[in-house]
N, C-alpha and C positions, 0 to 999 in steps of 0.2 A: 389495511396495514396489519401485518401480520406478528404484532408485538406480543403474544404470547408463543410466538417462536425464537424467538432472541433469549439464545442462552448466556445469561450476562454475568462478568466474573464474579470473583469472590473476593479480591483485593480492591484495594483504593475506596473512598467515600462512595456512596450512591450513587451520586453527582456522574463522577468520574465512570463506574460501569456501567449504567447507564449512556452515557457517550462514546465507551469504548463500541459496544456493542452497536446501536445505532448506526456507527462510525462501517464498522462492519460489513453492516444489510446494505448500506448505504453504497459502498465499495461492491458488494455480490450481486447485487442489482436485485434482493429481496427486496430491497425499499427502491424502488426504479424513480428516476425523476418523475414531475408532480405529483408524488403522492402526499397525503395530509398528514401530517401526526397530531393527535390528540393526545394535549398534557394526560388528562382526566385517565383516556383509555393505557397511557403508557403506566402512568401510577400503579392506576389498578392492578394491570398486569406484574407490574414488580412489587406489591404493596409496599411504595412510600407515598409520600406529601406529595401535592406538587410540583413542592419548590427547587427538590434536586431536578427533577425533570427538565422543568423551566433553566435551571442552571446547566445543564446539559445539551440543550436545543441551544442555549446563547453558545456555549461553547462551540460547536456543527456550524452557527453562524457566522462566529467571528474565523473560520477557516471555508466559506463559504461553501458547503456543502448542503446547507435550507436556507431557505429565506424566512423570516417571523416578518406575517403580514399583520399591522393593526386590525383588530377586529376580524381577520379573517383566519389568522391561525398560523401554523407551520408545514411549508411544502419542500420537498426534496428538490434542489434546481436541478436545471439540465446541465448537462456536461457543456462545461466553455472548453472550445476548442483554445483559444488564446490563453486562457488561465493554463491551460494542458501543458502547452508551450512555452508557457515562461517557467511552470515548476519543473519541467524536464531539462529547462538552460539552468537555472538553479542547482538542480539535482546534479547535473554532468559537473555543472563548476566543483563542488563540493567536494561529490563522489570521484571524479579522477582523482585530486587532491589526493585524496584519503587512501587511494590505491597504490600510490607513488609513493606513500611514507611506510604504506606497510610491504612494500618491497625491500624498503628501506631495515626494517623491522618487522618483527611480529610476533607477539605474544604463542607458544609452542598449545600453551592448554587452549587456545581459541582457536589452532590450526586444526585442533582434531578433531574441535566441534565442529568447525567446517567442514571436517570430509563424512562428518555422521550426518549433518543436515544437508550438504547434496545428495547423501544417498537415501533420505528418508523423501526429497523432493523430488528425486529421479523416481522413486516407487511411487510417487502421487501421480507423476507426470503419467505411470503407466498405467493407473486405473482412470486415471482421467477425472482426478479429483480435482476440479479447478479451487475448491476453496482451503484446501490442507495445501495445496501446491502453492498458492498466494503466502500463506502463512510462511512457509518454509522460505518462500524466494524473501519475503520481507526479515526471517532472523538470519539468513544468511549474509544481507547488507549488514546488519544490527552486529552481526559477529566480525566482520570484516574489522569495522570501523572500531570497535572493541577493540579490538587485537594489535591494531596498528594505535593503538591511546588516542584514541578519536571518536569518542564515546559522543562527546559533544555535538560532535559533525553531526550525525542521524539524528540527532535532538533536532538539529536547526530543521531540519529538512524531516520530519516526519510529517508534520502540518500539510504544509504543502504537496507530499507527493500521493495524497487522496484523489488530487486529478488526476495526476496519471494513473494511478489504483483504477480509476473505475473504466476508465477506456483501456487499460489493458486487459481488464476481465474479459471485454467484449474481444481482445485476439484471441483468448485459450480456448480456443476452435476445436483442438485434439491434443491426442496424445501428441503426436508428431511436433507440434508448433513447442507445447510446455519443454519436451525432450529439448530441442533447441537449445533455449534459453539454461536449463542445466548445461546445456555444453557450453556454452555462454560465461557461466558461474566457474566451469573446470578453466576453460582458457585464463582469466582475470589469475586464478590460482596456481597454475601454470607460471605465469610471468612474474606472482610475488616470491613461489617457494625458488624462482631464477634469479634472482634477488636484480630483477629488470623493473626499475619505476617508469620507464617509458614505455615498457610493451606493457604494464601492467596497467596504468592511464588510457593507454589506446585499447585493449581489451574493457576496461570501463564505458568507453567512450562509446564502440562497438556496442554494445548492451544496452545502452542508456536510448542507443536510437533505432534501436528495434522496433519501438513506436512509432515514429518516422513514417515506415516502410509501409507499416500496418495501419493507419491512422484513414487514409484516402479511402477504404476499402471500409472499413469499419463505420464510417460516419455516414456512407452511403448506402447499407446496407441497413441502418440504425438511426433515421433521421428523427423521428418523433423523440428519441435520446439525449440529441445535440442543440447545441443553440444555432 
């Protein structure tokens, strides 16, 4: 476990970066299913207590990303194909929603963020930075939902789309595939600045099952990952 490579924020309680960060490796597949975390060795690495750690690990747990075994410790699960697929039904229900009102509406200072963080994630997609490009695909949802006063939306669904986070890390295969999925991002904004909440929902919808397509391929290439 490579927890003196987890660069962990500098906001929120211990607790809390400590679990961002985690959350992270966890998603990048530094911390690849079965591996073990040690309270003791993560501490040390961050000098605190054990107890934000411990509070940290329950937190990963209660959104099932390790399992805390009694007496034997803390292990990173394997990717549920099932959990995958119900956050991603979750995620569409939410996320079209959320597309459709900001066709409706949209805050003008969240539009421009928008067109800065496609273009800083189009320039990850072309060095082929899978994890700045993750980053960027995740504040460009965060900005969407923002923008259309749906802050709350990506709160519900943050939790949960750590399943899908980490089986899509395993499609950004290339430049080519991330490229995509920014066009993916231009379409959806496309249909809201057209002030279309039906093509802007199905531009969502589109997006949302690009895992779909890639999922058969991915699990079969990656089985010791998968349950």
């Amino acid at each position: 476990m490579k927890v003196d490579a987890l660069n962990v924020p500098t906001t929120g309680s211990a607790a809390q970066r400590i679990e961002t960060e985690l959350r992270r490796a966890i998603i990048s597949m530094s911390l690849p299913p079965g591996t073990r975390l040690s309270e003791q060795e993560i501490a040390t690495s961050h000098g605190v207590s054990r107890q934000p750690v411990r509070e940290a690990l329950i937190g990963l747990a209660r959104t099932r990303l390790v399992e805390i075994l009694p007496q034997r410790g803390t292990v990173v699960v394997k990717i549920s194909t099932r959990k995958m697929m119900e956050a991603r039904f979750v995620r569409e229900a939410i996320e079209t929603a959320v597309a459709r009102k900001a066709a409706e509406a949209f805050d003008p200072a969240q539009r421009t963020r928008i067109d800065d963080l496609i273009d800083l994630q189009s320039k990850a997609a072309q060095r082929n930075d899978h994890g700045t490009f993750q980053r960027y695909d995740e504040l460009f949802h965060v900005a969407l939902a923002e923008g259309a006063g749906c802050g709350l939306a990506w709160e519900a669904i943050s939790d949960i789309k750590a399943h899908m986070d980490r089986a899509c890390h395993l499609t950004l295969t290339s430049a080519e595939t991330m490229a995509a999925l920014v066009d993916q991002h231009r379409a959806i904004m496309v249909a809201v600045d057209a002030r279309d909440p039906a093509g802007a929902a199905e531009a969502m919808r589109c997006h949302l099952s690009e895992i779909l397509r890639a999922l058969p391929k991915v699990a079969q290439e990656h089985p010791d990952l998968f349950e």
